[in-house]
C-alpha positions as CSV (number, residue, x, y, z in Angstrom):
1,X,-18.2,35.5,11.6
2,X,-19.1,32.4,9.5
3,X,-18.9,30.3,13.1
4,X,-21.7,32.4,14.2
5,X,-23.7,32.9,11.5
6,X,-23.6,28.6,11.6
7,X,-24.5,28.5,15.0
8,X,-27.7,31.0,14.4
9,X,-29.3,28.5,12.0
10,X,-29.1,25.8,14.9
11,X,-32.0,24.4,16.8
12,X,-32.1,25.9,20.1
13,X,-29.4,28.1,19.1
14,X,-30.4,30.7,21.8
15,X,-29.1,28.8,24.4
16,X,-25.7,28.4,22.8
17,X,-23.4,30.3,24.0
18,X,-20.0,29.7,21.5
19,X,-16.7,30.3,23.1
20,X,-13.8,31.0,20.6
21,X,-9.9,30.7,21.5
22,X,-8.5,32.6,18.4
23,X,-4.7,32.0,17.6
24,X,-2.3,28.3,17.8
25,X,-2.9,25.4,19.6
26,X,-0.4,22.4,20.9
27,X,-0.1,20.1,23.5
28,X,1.5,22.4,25.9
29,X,-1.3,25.2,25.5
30,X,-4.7,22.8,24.5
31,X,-5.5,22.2,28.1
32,X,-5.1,26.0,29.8
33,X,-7.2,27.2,26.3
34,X,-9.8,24.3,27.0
35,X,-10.1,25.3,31.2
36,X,-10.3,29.1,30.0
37,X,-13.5,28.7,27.9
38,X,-14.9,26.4,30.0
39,X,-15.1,23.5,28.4
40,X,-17.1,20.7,30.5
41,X,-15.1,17.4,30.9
42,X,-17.9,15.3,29.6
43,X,-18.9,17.1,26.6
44,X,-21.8,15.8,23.9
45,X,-19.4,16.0,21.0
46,X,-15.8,16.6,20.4
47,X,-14.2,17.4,16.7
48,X,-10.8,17.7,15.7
49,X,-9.6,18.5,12.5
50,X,-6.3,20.2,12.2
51,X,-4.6,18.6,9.6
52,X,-1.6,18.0,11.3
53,X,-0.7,16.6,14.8
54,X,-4.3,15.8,15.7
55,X,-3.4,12.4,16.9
56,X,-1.3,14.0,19.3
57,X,-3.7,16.5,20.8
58,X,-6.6,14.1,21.0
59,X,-4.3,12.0,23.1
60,X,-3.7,14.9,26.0
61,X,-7.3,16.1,25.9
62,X,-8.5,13.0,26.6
63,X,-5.3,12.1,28.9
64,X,-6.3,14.9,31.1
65,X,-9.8,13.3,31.4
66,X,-12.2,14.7,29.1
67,X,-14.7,12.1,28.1
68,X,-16.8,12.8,25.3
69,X,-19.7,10.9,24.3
70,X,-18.9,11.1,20.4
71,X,-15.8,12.1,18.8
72,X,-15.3,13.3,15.0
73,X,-12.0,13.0,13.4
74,X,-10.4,13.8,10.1
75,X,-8.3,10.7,9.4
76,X,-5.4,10.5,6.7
77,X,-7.0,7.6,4.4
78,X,-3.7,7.1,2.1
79,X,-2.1,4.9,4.2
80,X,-3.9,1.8,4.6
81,X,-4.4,-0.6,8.0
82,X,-2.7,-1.8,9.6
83,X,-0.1,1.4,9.5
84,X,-0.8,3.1,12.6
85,X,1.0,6.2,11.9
86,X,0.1,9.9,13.0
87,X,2.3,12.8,12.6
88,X,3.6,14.6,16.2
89,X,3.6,18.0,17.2
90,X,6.4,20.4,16.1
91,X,6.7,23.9,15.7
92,X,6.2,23.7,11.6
93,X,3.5,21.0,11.8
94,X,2.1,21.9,8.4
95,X,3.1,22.9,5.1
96,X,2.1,21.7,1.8
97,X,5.4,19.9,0.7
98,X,4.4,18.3,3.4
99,X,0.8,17.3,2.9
100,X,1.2,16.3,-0.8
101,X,3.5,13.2,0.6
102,X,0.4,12.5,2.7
103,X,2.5,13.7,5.9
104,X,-0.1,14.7,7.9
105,X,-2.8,14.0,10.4
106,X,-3.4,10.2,11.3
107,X,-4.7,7.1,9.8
108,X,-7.3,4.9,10.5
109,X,-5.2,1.8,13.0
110,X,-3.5,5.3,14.4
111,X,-7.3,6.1,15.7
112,X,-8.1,3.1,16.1
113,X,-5.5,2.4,18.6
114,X,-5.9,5.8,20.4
115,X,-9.4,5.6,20.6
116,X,-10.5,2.4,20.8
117,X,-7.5,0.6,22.3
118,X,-6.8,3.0,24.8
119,X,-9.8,5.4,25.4
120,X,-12.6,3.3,25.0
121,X,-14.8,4.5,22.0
122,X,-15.5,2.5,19.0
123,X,-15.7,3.3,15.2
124,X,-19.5,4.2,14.5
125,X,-19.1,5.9,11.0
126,X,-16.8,6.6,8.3
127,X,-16.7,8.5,5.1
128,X,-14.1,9.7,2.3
129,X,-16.4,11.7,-0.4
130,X,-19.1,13.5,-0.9
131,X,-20.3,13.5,-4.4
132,X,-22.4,16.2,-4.1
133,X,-20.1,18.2,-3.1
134,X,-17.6,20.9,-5.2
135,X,-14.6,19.3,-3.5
136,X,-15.7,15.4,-3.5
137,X,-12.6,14.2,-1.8
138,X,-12.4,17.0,0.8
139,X,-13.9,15.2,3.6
140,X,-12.3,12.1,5.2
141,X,-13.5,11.9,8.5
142,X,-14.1,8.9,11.6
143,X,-16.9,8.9,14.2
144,X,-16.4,7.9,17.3
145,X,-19.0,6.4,20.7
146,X,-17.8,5.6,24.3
147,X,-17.8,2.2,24.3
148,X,-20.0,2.4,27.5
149,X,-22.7,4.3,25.5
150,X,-22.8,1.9,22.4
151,X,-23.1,-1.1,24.9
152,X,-26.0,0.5,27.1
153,X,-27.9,0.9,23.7
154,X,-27.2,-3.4,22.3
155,X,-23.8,-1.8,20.7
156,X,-20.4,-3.0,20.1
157,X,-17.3,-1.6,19.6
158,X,-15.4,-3.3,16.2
159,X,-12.4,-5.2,16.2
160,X,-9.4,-3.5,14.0
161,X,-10.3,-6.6,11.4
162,X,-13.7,-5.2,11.2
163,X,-12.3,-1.6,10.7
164,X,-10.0,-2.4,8.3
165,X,-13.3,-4.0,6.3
166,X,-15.2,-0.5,7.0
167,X,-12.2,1.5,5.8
168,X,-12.1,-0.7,2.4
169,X,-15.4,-0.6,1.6
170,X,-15.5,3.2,2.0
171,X,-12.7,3.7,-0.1
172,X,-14.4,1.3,-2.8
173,X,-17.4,3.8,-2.6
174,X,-15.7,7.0,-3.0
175,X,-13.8,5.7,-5.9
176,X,-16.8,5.0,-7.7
177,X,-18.6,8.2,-6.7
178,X,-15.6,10.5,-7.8
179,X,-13.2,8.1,-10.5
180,X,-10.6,9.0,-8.4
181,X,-7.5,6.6,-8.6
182,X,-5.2,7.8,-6.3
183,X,-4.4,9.3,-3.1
184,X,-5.7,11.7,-2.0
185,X,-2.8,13.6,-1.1
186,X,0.3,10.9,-1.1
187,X,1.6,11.0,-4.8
188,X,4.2,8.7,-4.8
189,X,4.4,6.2,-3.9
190,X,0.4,5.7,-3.6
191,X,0.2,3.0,-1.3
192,X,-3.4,2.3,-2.0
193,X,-2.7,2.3,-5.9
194,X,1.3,1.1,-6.5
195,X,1.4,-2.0,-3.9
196,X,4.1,-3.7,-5.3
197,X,6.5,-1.9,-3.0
198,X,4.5,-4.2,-0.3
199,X,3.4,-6.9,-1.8
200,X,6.8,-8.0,-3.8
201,X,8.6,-7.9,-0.3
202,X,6.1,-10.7,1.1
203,X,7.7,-13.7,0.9
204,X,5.9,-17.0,-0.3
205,X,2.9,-14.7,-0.4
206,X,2.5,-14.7,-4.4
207,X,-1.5,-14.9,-4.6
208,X,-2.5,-11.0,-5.1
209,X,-5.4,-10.9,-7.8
210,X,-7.2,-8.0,-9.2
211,X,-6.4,-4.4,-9.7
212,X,-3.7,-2.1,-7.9
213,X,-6.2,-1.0,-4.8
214,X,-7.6,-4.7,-5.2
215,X,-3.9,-6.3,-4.2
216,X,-3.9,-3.8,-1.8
217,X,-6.9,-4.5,0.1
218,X,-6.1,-8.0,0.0
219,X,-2.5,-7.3,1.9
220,X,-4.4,-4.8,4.4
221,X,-7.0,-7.7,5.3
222,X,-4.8,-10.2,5.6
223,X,-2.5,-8.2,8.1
224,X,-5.2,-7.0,9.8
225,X,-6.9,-10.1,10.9
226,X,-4.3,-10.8,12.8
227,X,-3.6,-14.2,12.2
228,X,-0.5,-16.0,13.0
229,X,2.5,-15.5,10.7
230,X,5.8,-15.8,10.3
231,X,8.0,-13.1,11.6
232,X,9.6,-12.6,8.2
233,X,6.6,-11.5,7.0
234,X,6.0,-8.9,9.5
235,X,9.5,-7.8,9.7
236,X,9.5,-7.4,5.2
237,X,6.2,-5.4,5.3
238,X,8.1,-3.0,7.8
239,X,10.7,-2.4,6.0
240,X,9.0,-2.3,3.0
241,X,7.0,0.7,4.8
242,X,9.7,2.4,6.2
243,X,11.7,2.3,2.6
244,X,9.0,3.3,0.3
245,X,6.7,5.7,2.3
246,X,8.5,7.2,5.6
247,X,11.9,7.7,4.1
248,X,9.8,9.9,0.8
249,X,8.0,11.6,3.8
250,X,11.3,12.7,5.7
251,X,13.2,13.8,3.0
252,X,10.3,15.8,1.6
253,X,10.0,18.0,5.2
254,X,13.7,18.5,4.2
255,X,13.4,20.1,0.5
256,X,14.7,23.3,-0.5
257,X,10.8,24.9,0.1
258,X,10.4,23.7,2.5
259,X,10.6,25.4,6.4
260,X,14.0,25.1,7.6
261,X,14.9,23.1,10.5
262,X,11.3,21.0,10.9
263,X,12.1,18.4,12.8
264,X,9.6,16.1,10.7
265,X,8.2,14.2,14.1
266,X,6.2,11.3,13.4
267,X,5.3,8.1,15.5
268,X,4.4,4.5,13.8
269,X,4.4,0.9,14.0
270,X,2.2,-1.9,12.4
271,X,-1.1,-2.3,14.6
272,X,0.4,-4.0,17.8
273,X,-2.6,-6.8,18.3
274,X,-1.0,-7.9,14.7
275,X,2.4,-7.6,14.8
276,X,2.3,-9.9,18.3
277,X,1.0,-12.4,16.8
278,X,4.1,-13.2,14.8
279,X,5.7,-17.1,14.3
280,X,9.3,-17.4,14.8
C-alpha cells in the first residue's frame, strides 16, 4: 500500500504502471519472477537491498543480461577494503544473530569487483548517514553507472584505490554527523575501530598513527593501492581476517538462537588486483 501511495506522488506517475512479485526471492526463482513482470533487460534503474545475499542475486540478474544504466546497492560498510566479502544464498539467509556480527549483505571491494571488475559500471555515489534522519546510520548504500554511459558523458570509472579513498572519507563524515564509534552492526571485533587484530599481524609494518579508525584507514589504503609487497604481508592480513572476523561470523550462525542447520555460506578473498601483486 505504502509502494503505491510512493509511486502516486511521482512525476508522471500516470504512466507507471508498478508490478509487484509478493513472497521470497533467490537465485533459482529471481529470473522466472523478473520475465513474469516484465521487466525490460535494459532498465533505467535497478535497486537491491535485501540485507542478505544481494551480492549473489545481483550477480545472476546481471549474468542473464540485464543491463541497467544505474544500479543502487546497500553495501555492508563494517568491513573495510580491500575485504571483498559478500554473504551467499541459503535457505536461512537472515537472522539477527546473524546481522549483529555484520554477517550480512556485501562490502564495498565485494561490489566493486562484481560491478566494476566484472559488469562494467563504476562507483558514482556513496553514503553511510543521514543526519536528518530518525535512524542516522540506517542508510548505507553505493551507486552505480555503465561504464559506457559515464565515458559518453567525459566520465570515468574509479580504480579500487580511488574507492577505498571514497569509502573513508564517507565513513569520516558520518562519524562526525552521528558520534558514532563503531560498527554499525559488527560488535566485536569492530574492524573499523579495534585494528590491532590487523595491524599487529603486519610484519615490519610498525608506523600506524592516530586513532583506532585512523590506523585503520591507513592499513585499508595501503592494501588497497596495490603496491608491491611481500607475500608475508598478504598472507598475515589473511589470516588475521579469517581468525578475528570470519571465524566470530561462523560460530555465531551456529549459537543456540540461532536457526538450526544454516549452512552460514559466505564467499571472500582480499581484492585480487592486490593480492597479485605480492613479492616472494
Amino acid at each position: 500500500e505504502q509502494l503505491y501511495k510512493n509511486i502516486a506522488e511521482l512525476p508522471h506517475h500516470d504512466t507507471i504502471k508498478p508490478y509487484i512479485s509478493w513472497g521470497y526471492v533467490s537465485p533459482d526463482t529471481v529470473l522466472a519472477q523478473l520475465a513474469e513482470g516484465g521487466a525490460r533487460k535494459d532498465p533505467d534503474v535497478l535497486k537491491l537491498d535485501i540485507d542478505s545475499f544481494d551480492a549473489h542475486l545481483m550477480g545472476t540478474i546481471l549474468g542473464d543480461g540485464y543491463q541497467p544504466k544505474a544500479i543502487m546497492v546497500e553495501f555492508n560498510p563494517d568491513l573495510p577494503p580491500p575485504m571483498a566479502w559478500h554473504q551467499l544464498y541459503s535457505p536461512h539467509p537472515h537472522n539477527v544473530k546473524k546481522e549483529r556480527l555484520g554477517n550480512y549483505g556485501a562490502t564495498a571491494s565485494a561490489w566493486y569487483e562484481i560491478l566494476t571488475d566484472k559488469f562494467g559500471y563504476g562507483l558514482v555515489g556513496m553514503e553511510l548517514a543521514d543526519g536528518s534522519a530518525e535512524c542516522k546510520r540506517c542508510e548505507h548504500n553505493m551507486w552505480f553507472v555503465s561504464k559506457d554511459l559515464l565515458n559518453r558523458n567525459g566520465f570515468r570509472a574509479p580504480t579500487h584505490a580511488e574507492m577505498t579513498q571514497v569509502y573513508w572519507n564517507t565513513q569520516s563524515r558520518a562519524r562526525e554527523e552521528t558520534g558514532r564509534k563503531k560498527c554499525i552492526h559488527a560488535m566485536n571485533p569492530c574492524l573499523l575501530f579495534t585494528p590491532d587484530e590487523l595491524t599487529n599481524a603486519i610484519p615490519g609494518y610498525n608506523f600506524w598513527e592516530g586513532d583506532d579508525m585512523q590506523k585503520s584507514m591507513q592499513l585499508s589504503l595501503m592494501l588497497a593501492e596495490e603496491p608491491q609487497l611481500p607475500c608475508e604481508v598478504w598472507k598475515a592480513y589473511e589470516t588475521s581476517v579469517a581468525q578475528s572476523f570470519l571465524g566470530q561470523m561462523e560460530d555465531g550462525c551456529r549459537c543456540e538462537k540461532c536457526v538450526k542447520g544454516d549452512p552460514c555460506l559466505q564467499a571472500w578473498n582480499i581484492h585480487a588486483k592486490s593480492a597479485n601483486g605480492c613479492l616472494g
